[in-house]
C-alpha positions as a Markdown table, in Angstrom:
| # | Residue | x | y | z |
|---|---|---|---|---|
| 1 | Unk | 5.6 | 25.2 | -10.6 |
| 2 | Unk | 6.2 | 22.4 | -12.6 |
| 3 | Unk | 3.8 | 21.3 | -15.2 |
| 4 | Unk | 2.4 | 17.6 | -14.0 |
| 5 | Unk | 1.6 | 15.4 | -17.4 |
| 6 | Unk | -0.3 | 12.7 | -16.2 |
| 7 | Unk | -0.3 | 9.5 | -18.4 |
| 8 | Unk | -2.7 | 7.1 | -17.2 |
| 9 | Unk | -1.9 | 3.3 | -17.7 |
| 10 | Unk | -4.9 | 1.0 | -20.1 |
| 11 | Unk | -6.3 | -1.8 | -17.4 |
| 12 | Unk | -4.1 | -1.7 | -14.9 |
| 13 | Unk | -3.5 | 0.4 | -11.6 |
| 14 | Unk | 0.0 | 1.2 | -12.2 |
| 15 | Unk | 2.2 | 3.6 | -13.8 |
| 16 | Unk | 6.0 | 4.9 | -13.9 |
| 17 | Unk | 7.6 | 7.1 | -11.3 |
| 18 | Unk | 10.7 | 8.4 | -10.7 |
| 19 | Unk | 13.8 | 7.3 | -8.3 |
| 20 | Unk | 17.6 | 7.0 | -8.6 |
| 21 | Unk | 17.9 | 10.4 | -9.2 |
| 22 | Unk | 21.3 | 11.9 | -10.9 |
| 23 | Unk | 23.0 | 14.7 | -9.8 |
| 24 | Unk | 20.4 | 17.3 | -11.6 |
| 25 | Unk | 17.5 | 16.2 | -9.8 |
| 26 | Unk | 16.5 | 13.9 | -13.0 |
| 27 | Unk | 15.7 | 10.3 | -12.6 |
| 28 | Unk | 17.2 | 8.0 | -14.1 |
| 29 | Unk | 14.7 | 5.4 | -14.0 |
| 30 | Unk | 10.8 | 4.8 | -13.7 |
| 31 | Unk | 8.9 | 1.8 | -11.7 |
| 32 | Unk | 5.6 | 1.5 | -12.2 |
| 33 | Unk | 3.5 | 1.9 | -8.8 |
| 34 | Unk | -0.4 | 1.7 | -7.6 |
| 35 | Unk | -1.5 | 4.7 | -9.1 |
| 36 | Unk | -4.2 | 5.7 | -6.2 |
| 37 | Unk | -1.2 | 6.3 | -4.1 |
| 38 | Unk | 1.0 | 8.2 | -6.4 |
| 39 | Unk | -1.5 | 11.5 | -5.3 |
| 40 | Unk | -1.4 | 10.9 | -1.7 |
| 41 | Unk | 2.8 | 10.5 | -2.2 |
| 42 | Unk | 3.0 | 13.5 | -4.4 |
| 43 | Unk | 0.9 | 15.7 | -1.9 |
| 44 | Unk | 1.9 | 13.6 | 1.5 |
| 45 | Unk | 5.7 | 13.0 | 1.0 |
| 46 | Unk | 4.6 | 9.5 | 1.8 |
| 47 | Unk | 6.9 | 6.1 | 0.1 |
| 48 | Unk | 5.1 | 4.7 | -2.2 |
| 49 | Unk | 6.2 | 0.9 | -3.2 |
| 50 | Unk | 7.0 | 0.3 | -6.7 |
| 51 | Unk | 5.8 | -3.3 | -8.4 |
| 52 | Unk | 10.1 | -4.3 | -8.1 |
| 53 | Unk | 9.8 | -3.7 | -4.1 |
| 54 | Unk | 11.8 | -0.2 | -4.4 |
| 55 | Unk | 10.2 | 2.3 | -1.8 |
| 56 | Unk | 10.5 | 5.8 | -2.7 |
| 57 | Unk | 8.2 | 9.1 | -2.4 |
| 58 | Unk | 7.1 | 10.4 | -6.0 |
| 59 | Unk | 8.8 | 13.7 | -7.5 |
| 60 | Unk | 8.7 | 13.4 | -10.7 |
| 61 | Unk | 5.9 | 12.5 | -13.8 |
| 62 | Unk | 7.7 | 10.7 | -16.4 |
| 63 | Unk | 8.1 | 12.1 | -19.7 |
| 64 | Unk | 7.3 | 9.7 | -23.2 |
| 65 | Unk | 10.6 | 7.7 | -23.8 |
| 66 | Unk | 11.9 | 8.3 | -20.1 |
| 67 | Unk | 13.4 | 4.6 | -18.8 |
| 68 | Unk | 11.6 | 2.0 | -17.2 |
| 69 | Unk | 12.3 | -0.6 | -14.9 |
| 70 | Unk | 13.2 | -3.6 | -16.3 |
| 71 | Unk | 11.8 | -5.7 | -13.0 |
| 72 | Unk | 9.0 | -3.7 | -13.2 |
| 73 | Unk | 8.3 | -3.3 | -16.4 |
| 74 | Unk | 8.6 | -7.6 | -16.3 |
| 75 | Unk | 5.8 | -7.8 | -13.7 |
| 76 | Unk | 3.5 | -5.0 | -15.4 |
| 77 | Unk | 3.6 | -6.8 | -18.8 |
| 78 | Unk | 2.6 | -10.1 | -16.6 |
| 79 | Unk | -0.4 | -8.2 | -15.0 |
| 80 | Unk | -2.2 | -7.5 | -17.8 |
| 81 | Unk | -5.6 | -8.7 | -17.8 |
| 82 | Unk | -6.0 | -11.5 | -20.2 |
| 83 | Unk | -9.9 | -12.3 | -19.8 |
| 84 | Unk | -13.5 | -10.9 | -18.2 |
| 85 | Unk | -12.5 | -13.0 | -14.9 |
């Protein structure tokens, strides 16, 4: 059993998960998705929908340094709360 290394996103409800997967089983990139479904994926097997549009079921945690989605990576850095509103 793989060891899971959760990495919890500051402020927002999103974080990286893995699709486009290689030949090895290794993604190549991570988009970030709501993280309350990212259990119920894991566990479920069901899509989850990442903040780009790309639907996929989670398999992998991403590791520090692993590659990001530039679309979503755009829209997270957008996201971020900039006020008490």
């Amino acid at each position: 059993m793989d060891d899971m290394a959760t990495q919890v996103l500051p402020d927002v409800e999103t974080r990286p998960e893995g699709t486009d997967t290689t030949g090895n089983d290794e993604p190549t990139m991570f988009h970030y998705v709501k993280k309350n479904k990212i259990a119920e994926s894991a566990v479920l097997g069901n899509l989850v929908v990442a903040l780009c549009g790309e639907t996929f079921p989670v398999t992998k945690s991403p590791k520090p340094g692993s590659p990001v989605c530039p679309d979503c990576k755009k829209i997270y850095e957008s996201l971020r709360p900039g006020g008490d509103d």
